[in-house]
C-alpha positions in Angstrom: -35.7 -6.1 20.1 -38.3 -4.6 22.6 -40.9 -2.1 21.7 -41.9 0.5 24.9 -44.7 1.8 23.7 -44.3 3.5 19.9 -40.4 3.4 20.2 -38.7 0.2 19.3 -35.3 -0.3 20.8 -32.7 -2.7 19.1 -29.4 -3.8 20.3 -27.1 -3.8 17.3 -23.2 -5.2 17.3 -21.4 -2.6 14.6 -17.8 -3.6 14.6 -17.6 -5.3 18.1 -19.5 -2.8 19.9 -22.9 -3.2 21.0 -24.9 -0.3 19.8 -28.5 0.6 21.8 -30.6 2.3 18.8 -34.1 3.6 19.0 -36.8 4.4 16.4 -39.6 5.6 16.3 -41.6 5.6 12.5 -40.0 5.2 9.4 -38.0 7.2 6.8 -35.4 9.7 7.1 -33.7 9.6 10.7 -33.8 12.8 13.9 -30.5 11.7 15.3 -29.4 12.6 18.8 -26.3 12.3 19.9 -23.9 12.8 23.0 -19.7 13.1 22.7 -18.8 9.9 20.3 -22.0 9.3 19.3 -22.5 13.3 18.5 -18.9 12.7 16.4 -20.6 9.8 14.4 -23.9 11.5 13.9 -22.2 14.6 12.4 -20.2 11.9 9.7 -23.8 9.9 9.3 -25.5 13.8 8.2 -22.3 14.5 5.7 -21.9 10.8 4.4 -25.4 10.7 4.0 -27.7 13.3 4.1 -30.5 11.1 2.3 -31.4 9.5 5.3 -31.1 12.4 7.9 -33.7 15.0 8.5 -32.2 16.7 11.1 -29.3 16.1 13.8 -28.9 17.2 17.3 -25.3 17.2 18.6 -24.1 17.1 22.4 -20.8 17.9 24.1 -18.8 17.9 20.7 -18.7 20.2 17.6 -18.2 19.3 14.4 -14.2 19.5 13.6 -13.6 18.8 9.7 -10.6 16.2 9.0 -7.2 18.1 8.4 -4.9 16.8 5.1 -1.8 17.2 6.7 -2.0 15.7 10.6 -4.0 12.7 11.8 -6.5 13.2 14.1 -5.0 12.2 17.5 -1.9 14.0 16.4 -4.2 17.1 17.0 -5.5 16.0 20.3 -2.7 14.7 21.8 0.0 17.3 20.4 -0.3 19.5 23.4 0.1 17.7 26.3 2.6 14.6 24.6 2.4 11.2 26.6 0.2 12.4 29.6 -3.1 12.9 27.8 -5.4 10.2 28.1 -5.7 9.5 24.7 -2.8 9.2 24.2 -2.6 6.6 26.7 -5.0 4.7 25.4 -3.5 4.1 21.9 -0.8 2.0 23.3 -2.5 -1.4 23.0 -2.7 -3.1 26.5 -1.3 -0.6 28.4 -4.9 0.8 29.8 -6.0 -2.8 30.6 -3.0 -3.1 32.5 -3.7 0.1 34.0 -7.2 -0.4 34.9 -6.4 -4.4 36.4 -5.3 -2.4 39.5 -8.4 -1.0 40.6 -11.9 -3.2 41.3 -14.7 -2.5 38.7 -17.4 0.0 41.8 -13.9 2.2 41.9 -13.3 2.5 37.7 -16.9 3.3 37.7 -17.0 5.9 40.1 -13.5 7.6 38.5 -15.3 7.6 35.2 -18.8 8.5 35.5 -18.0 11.1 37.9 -15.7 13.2 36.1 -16.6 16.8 36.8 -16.7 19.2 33.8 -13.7 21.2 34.5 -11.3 18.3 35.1 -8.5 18.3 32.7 -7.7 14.7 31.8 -3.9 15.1 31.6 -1.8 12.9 34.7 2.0 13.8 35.3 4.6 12.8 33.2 5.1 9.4 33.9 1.9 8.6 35.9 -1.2 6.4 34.5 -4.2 8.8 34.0 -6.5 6.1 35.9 -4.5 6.9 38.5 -4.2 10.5 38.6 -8.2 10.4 38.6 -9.8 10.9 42.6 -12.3 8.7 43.5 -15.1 10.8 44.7 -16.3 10.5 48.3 -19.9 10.7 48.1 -22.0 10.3 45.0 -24.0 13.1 43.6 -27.9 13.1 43.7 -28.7 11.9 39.8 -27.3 8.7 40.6 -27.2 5.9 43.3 -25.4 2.9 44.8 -27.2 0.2 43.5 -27.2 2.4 39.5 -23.3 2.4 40.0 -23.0 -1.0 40.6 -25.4 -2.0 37.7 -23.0 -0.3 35.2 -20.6 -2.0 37.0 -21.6 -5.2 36.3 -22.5 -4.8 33.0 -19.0 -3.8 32.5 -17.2 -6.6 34.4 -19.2 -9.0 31.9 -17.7 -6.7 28.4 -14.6 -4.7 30.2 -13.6 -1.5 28.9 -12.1 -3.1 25.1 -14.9 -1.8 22.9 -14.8 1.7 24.3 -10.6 1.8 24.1 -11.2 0.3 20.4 -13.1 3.4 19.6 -10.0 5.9 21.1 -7.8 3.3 19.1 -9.2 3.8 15.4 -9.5 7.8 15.7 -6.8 8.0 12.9 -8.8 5.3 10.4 -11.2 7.9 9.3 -8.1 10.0 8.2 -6.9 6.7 6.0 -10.3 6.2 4.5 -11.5 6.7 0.9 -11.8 10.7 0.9 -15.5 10.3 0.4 -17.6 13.7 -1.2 -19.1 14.7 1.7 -21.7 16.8 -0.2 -22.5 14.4 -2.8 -24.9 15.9 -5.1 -27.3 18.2 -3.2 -28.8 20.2 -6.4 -29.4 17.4 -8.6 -30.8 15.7 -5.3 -33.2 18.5 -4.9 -34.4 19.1 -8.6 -34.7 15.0 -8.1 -37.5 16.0 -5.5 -39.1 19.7 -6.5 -38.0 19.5 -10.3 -36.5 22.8 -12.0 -37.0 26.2 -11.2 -39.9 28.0 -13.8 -37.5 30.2 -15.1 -34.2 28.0 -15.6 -33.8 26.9 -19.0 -34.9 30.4 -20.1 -31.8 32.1 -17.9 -29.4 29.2 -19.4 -29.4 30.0 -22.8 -29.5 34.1 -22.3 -26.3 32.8 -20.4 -25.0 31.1 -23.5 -26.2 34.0 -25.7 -24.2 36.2 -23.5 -21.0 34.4 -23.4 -20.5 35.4 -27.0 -20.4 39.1 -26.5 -18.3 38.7 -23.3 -15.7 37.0 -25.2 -15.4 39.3 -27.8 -15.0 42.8 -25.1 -12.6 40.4 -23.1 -10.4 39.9 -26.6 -11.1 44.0 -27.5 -9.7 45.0 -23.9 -7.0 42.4 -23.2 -3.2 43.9 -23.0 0.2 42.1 -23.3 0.8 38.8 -24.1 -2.9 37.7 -24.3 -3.8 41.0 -26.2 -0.8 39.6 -28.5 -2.1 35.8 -28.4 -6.0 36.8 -29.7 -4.1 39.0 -31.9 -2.3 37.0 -33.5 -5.3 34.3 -34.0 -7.5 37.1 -35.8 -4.5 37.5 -37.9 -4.2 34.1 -39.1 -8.1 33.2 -39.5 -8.6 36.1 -41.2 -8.9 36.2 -45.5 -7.3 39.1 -46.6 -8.1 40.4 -50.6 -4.3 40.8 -52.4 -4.2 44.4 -54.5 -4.5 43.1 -58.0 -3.3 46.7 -59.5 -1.5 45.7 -62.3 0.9 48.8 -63.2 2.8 47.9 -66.6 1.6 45.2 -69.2 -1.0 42.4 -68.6 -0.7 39.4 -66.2 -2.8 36.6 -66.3 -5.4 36.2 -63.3 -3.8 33.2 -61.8 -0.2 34.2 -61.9 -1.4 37.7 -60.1 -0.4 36.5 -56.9 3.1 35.4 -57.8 4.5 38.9 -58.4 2.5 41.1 -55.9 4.1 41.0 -52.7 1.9 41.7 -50.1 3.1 44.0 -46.5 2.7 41.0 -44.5 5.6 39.2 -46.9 7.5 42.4 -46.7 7.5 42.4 -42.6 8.4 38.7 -42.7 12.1 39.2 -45.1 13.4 42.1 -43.3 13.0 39.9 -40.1 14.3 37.2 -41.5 17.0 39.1 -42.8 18.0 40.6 -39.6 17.5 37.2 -38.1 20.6 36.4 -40.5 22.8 39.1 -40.2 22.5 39.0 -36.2 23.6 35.2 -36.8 26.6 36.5 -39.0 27.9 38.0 -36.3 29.0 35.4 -34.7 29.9 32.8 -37.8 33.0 30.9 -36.6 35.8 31.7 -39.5 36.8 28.7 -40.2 35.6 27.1 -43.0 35.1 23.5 -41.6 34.6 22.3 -37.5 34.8 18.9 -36.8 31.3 18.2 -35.1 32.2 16.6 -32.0 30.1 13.5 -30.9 27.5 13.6 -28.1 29.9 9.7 -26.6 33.3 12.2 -27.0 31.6 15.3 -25.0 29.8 13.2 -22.3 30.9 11.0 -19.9 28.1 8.4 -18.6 28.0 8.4 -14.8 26.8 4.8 -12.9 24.7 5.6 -9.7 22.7 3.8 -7.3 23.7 0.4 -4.8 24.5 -1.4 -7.7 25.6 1.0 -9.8 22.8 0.5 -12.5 21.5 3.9 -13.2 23.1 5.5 -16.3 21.0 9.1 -16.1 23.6 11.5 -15.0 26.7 12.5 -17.5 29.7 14.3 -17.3 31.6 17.2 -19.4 35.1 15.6 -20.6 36.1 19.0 -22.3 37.0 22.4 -21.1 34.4 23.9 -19.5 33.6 27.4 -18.7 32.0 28.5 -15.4 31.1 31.8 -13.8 32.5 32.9 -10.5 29.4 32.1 -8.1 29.7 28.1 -9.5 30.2 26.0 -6.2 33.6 24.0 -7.4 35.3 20.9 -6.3 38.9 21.4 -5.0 41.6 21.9 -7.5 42.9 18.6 -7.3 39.7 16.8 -8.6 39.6 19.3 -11.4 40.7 18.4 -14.7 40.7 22.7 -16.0 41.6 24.4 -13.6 40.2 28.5 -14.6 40.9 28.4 -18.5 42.0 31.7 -19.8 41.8 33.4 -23.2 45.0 34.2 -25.1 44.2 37.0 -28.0 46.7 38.3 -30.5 45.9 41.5 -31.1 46.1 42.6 -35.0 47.5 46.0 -34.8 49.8 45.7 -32.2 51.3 42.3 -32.8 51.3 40.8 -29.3 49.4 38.5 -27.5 47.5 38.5 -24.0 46.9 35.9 -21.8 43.5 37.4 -20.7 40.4 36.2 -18.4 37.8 34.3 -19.5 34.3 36.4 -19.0 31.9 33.8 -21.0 31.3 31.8 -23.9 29.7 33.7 -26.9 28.2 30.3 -29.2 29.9 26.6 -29.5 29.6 25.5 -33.3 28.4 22.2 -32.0 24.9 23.8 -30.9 22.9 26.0 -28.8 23.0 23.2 -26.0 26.7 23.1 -25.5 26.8 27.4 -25.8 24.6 27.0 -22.7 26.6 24.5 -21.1 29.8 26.2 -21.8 31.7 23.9 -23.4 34.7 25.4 -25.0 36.0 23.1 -27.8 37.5 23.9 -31.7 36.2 26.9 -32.9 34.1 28.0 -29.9 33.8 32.2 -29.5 34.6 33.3 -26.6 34.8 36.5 -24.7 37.9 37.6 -23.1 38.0 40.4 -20.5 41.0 43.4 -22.2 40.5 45.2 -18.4 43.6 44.1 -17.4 45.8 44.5 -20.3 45.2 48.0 -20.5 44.7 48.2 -24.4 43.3 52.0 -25.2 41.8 51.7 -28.6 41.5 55.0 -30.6 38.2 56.5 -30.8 37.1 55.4 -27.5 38.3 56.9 -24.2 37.2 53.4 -21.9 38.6 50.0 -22.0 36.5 47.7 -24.0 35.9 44.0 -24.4 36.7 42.6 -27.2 35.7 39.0 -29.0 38.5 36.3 -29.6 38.2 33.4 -31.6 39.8 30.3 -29.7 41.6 28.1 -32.5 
């Protein structure tokens, strides 16, 4: 540590690099800082801002870390293999690189580098040696200057500043850190609460109330039906207690008026019904089939240890955009539909157009699986049947049995 005059300058080793820091006072921190140390002075005012009061940055801008590509995949995406950091990731390949040249030479390619050099070599060629050595040094430095950072240098050689190229990517791999930790309860921490705030937080709350009752007034479709629905059920509704002919006691009132509401609910339940007659199988009994009989369990995986997949062992029904195997792997190969017709006496071998319900459940209708008393619908297109009272051909149900 040396102090020169009311700055004190330490020398401080942060992860094998020497770091030159001075300081002036105490407190919270005026950073300055060029290229790298402008990147790390930007992460020190995000990380944490407690101990900044103000940054300057030189050379490089702030870039915020991208989710989906590393860091040095950004930089070096342009120009592939011949950028220089690029170069520099491979471990040992600068050192060998840079064992070529004497240490005066790497120091005047390096600190000379004028500002509109683009360091990218050609493809195959070392960027150390794509870089000119200048002739004559410019006036802000000297011979004996060069040669100083030269030897310091040839004492430390180049493997702390190639480190530093080297771990770009870590701070894509670290703990995703809140960069703005908590800024307003930092600052109430300092200057309290604002005169007015608790007032303005509970006219907030008070309001909230009469929002959410003109959001539920105004809302359409489903929620409209949802909030609906809700105010429905919470809400106590008085039963007409008119009692036309004779005299019911007041607790059995209830029992023999039927209210609209229980009205509503038997016609629906009673179309619910007749829509699920429609499509009774006939037959009086169906032997449920067992889930082991209707699936097939399919061993996957290396060794054959996973059980999760199954396979349909009955006749199955398919529509015509359903990617098949070839024929010969096929156990049903297009199953038709053969209807007697009633009136006419004959039957028709017919194409299958879908299956209508499986008695076995909703799950197999879905699948369809065509088993012992499945409907199914057959397409009467190609038979030609004209039924009286209608001028089109029709489709017509069929029971398989």
């Amino acid at each position: 540590m040396k102090k020169m005059g009311e700055i004190t300058h330490h020398r401080i080793k942060t992860n094998g690099i020497w770091m030159h820091v001075a300081e002036k006072g105490e407190g919270p921190v005026f950073v300055v800082g060029h290229d790298w140390g402008a990147h790390a002075a930007w992460h020190l005012g995000l990380y944490r801002p407690d101990r900044v009061k103000g940054i300057v940055a030189l050379g490089v801008v702030f870039s915020a870390r991208s989710p989906d590509i590393s860091p040095i995949q950004s930089l070096t995406k342009p120009f592939r293999d011949s950028f220089y950091m690029t170069q520099f990731q491979e471990s040992g390949r600068a050192e060998r690189a840079f064992a070529k040249y004497d240490w005066l030479t790497l120091m005047n390619k390096f600190l000379l580098i004028n500002h509109g050099d683009v360091l990218v070599a050609p493809l195959g060629m070392e960027i150390i040696d794509h870089m000119e050595t200048p002739s004559s040094l410019p006036p802000w430095i000297t011979e004996d200057e060069l040669q100083t950072y030269a030897d310091k240098f040839q004492e430390t050689g180049f493997i702390g500043g190639l480190n530093y190229y080297r771990a770009i990517d870590l701070s894509s791999i670290m703990p995703n850190f809140t960069p703005q930790r908590d800024y307003i309860k930092l600052h109430r921490n300092r200057n309290g609460y604002h005169h007015d705030h608790f007032e303005r937080k509970w006219k907030k709350e008070a309001r909230e109330v009469h929002k959410r009752s003109e959001t539920a007034q105004k809302a359409l479709g489903i929620k409209g039906k949802i909030l609906a629905m809700y105010e429905e059920s919470s809400s106590r509704r008085k039963v007409d207690d008119d009692v036309q002919e004779g005299v019911v006691l007041a607790y059995l009132l209830d029992r023999e008026t039927t209210t609209r509401a229980k009205i509503l609910s038997n016609r629906v339940k009673q179309k619910i019904k007749e829509k699920a007659g429609k499509w009774e199988v006939p037959l009086p009994k169906v032997r449920p089939v067992a889930e082991d009989e209707m699936f097939k369990v399919i061993r996957t995986g290396k060794r054959k240890t996973k059980q999760w997949q199954r396979m349909i062992t009955k006749m199955t029904f398919v529509g015509q955009s359903f990617t098949r195997k070839p024929p010969k792997y096929e156990r049903f190969i297009r199953p038709t539909v053969h209807v007697t017709h009633p009136e006419l006496k004959c039957t028709f071998n017919l194409e299958m157009i879908g299956v209508k319900k499986n008695p076995n459940g909703p799950m197999y209708t879905s699948l369809g699986v065509v088993t012992k008393g499945t409907i199914i619908e057959g397409n009467m297109l190609k038979s030609r049947i004209i039924v009286r009272m209608m001028d089109a051909l029709m489709r017509r149900y069929a029971e398989n049995c």
